[in-house]
C-alpha positions as CSV (number, residue, x, y, z in Angstrom):
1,X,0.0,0.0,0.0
2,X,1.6,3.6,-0.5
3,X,0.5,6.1,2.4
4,X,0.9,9.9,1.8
5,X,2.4,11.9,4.5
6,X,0.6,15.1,6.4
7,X,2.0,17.5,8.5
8,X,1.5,16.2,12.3
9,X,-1.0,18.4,14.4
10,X,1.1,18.6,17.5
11,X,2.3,21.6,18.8
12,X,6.0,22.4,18.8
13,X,8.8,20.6,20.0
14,X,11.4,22.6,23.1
15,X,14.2,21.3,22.2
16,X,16.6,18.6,19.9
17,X,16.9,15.9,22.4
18,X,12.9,16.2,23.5
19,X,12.0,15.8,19.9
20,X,14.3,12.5,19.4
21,X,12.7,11.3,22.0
22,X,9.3,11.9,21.4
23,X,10.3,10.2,17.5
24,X,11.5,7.4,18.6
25,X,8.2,6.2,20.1
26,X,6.6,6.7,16.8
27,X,6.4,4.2,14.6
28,X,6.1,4.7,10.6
29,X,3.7,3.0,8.1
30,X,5.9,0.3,6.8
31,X,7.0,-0.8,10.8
32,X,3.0,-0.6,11.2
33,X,2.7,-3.3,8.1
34,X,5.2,-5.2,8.9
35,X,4.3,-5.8,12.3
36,X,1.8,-9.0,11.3
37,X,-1.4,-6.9,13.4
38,X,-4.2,-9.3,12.6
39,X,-7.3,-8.2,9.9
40,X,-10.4,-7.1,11.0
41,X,-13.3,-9.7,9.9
42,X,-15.1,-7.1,9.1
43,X,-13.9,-3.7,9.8
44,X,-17.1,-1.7,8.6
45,X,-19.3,-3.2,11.6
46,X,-16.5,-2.4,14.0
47,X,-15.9,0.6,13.0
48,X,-19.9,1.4,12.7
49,X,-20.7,0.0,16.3
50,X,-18.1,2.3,17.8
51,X,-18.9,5.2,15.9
52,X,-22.9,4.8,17.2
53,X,-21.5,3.8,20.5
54,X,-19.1,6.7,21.7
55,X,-20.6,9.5,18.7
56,X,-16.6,10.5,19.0
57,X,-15.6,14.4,17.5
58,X,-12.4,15.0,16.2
59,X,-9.5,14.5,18.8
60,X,-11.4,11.7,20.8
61,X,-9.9,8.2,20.9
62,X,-12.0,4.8,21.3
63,X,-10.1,2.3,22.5
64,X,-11.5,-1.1,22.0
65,X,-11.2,-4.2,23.3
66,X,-12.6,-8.2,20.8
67,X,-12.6,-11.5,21.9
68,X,-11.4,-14.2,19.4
69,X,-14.9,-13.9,17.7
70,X,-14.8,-10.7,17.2
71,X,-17.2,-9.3,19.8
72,X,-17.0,-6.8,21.9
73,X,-15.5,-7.6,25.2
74,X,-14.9,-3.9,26.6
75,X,-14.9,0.1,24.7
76,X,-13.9,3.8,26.3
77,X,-13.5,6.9,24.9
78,X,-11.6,10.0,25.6
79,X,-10.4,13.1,24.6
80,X,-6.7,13.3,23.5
81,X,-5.1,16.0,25.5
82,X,-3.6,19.3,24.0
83,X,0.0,18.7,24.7
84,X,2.8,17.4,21.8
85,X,2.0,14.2,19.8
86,X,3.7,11.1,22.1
87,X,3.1,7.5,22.1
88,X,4.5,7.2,25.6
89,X,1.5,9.2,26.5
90,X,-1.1,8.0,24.1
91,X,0.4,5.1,25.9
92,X,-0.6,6.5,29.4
93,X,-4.1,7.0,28.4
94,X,-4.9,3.9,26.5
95,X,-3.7,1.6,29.3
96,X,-5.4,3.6,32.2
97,X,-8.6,3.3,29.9
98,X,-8.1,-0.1,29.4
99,X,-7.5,-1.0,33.2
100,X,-11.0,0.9,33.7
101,X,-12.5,-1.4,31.6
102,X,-11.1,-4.6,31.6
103,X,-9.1,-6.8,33.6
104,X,-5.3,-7.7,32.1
105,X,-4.7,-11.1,30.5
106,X,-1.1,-11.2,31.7
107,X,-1.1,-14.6,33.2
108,X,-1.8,-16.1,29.5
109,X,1.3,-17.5,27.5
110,X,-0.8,-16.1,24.2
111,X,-3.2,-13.6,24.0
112,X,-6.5,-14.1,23.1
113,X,-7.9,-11.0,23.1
114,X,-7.4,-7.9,20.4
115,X,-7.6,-4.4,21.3
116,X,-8.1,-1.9,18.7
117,X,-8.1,1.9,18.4
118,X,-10.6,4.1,15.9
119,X,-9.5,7.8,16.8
120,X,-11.1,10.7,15.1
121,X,-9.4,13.4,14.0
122,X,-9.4,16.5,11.5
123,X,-7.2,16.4,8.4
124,X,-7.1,13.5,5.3
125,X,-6.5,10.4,5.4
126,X,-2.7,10.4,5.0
127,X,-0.5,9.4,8.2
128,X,0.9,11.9,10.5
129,X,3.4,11.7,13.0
130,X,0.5,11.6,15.6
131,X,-1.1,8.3,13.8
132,X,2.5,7.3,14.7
133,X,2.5,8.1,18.0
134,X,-0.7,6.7,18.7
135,X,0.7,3.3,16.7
136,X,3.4,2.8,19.2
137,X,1.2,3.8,22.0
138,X,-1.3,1.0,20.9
139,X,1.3,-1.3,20.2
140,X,2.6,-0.6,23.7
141,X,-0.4,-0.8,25.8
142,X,-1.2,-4.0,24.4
143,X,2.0,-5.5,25.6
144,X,1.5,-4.2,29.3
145,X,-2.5,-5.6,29.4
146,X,-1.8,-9.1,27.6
147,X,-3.6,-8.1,24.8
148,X,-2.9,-8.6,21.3
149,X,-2.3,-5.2,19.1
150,X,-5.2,-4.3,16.7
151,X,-6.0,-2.5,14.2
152,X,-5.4,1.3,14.2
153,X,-8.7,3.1,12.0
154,X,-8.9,6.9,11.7
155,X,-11.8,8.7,11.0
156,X,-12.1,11.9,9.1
157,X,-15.0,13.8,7.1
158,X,-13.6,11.7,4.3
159,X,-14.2,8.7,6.2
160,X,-13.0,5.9,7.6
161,X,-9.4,3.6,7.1
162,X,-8.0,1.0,8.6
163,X,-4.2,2.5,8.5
164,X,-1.5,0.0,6.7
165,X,-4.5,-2.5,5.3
166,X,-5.5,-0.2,2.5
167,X,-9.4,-0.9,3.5
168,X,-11.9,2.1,4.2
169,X,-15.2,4.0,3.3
170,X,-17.0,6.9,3.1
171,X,-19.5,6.5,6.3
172,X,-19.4,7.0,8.8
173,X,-17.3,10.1,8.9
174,X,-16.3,12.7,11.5
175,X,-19.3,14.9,10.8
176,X,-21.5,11.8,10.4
177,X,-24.4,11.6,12.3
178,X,-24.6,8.3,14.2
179,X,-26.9,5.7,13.5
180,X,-29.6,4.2,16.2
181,X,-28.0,0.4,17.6
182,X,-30.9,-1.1,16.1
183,X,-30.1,-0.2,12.6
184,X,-26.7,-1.5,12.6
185,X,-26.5,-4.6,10.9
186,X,-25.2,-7.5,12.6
187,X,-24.7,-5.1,16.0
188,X,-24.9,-7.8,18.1
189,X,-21.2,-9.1,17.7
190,X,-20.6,-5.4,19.1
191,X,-22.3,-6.2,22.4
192,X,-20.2,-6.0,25.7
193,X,-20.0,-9.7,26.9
194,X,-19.6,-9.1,30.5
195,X,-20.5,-10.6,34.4
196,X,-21.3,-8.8,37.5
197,X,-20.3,-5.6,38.5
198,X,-18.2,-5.5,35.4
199,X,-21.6,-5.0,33.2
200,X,-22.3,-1.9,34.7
201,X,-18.9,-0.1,34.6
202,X,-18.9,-1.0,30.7
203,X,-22.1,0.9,30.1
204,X,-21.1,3.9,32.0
205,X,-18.1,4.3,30.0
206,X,-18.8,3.1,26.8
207,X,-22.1,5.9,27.0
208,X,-19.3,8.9,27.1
């Protein structure tokens, strides 16, 4: 797949040795390919059931959380913070969502759950150093919840695209209005899949 390149939309950098830094826990398009992050089955009803679930606006990240068939085992959204572009605090956020949500899976020799991130933003479809960041913050946060890394989707008013698969569509967008659960086809492998108290937390925060 060839990706275009954008100018990133974080803010600037104070000095040579904080930017190296913050670029080395980005990772590029071609790391991002090469990496072997498993395919969605079907990326337009993931990416639909999260859009309808957590309505996100531009800057707001929904992290995600399948079991091996592709349901929905956890969700929570945030708002990304004004501050530079850097995966070790896209990191940061991700896991402390995730811990919210769900409990680890450390004690497993293999994961068997995937997490995924959709995060809206302004801009076209071509990576910035922020996709980046978030990338290696993904890719990272995974690792420290014994979880497997998933896909990384952006949405824009073009659409939607599954960065370094080269799959993606027009709705929804980030100025598309969400669609009621009932209407999504299929919804149901989108449906939190939890037990006691657990239930409860997971509506609260997938509501935001």
């Amino acid at each position: 797949m060839t990706f275009g390149f954008a100018p990133s939309a974080a803010t600037s950098i104070n000095s040579p040795s904080e930017s190296a830094s913050r670029l080395a826990r980005i990772l590029e398009p071609s790391e991002w390919a090469a990496a072997g992050i498993p395919l969605l089955r079907n990326p337009r009803e993931v990416v639909s059931g999260l859009h309808t679930r957590h309505r996100p606006a531009p800057s707001t990240a929904v992290v995600a959380v399948l079991d091996h068939e592709e349901r929905l085992a956890a969700s929570a959204s945030f708002t990304r913070r004004a501050v530079p572009a850097d995966g070790w605090e896209f990191r940061n956020a991700l896991l402390a969502h995730l811990r919210r949500v769900i409990p680890h899976d450390l004690r497993r020799r293999t994961p068997v759950r995937t997490a995924v991130l959709l995060y809206c933003r302004d801009g076209d479809e071509r990576w910035t150093e922020e996709d980046g960041a978030w990338m290696w913050g993904l890719r990272d946060a995974c690792t420290l919840h014994g979880l497997r890394c998933g896909a990384y989707i952006t949405l824009t008013r073009g659409g939607w695209q599954v960065l370094g698969e080269g799959r993606g569509g027009r709705q929804p967008g980030s100025d598309s209005r969400p669609t009621a659960l009932g209407d999504v086809s299929e919804f149901g492998v989108l449906t939190p899949r939890t037990a006691g108290g657990a239930s409860e937390l997971l509506r609260r925060t997938a509501a935001r």
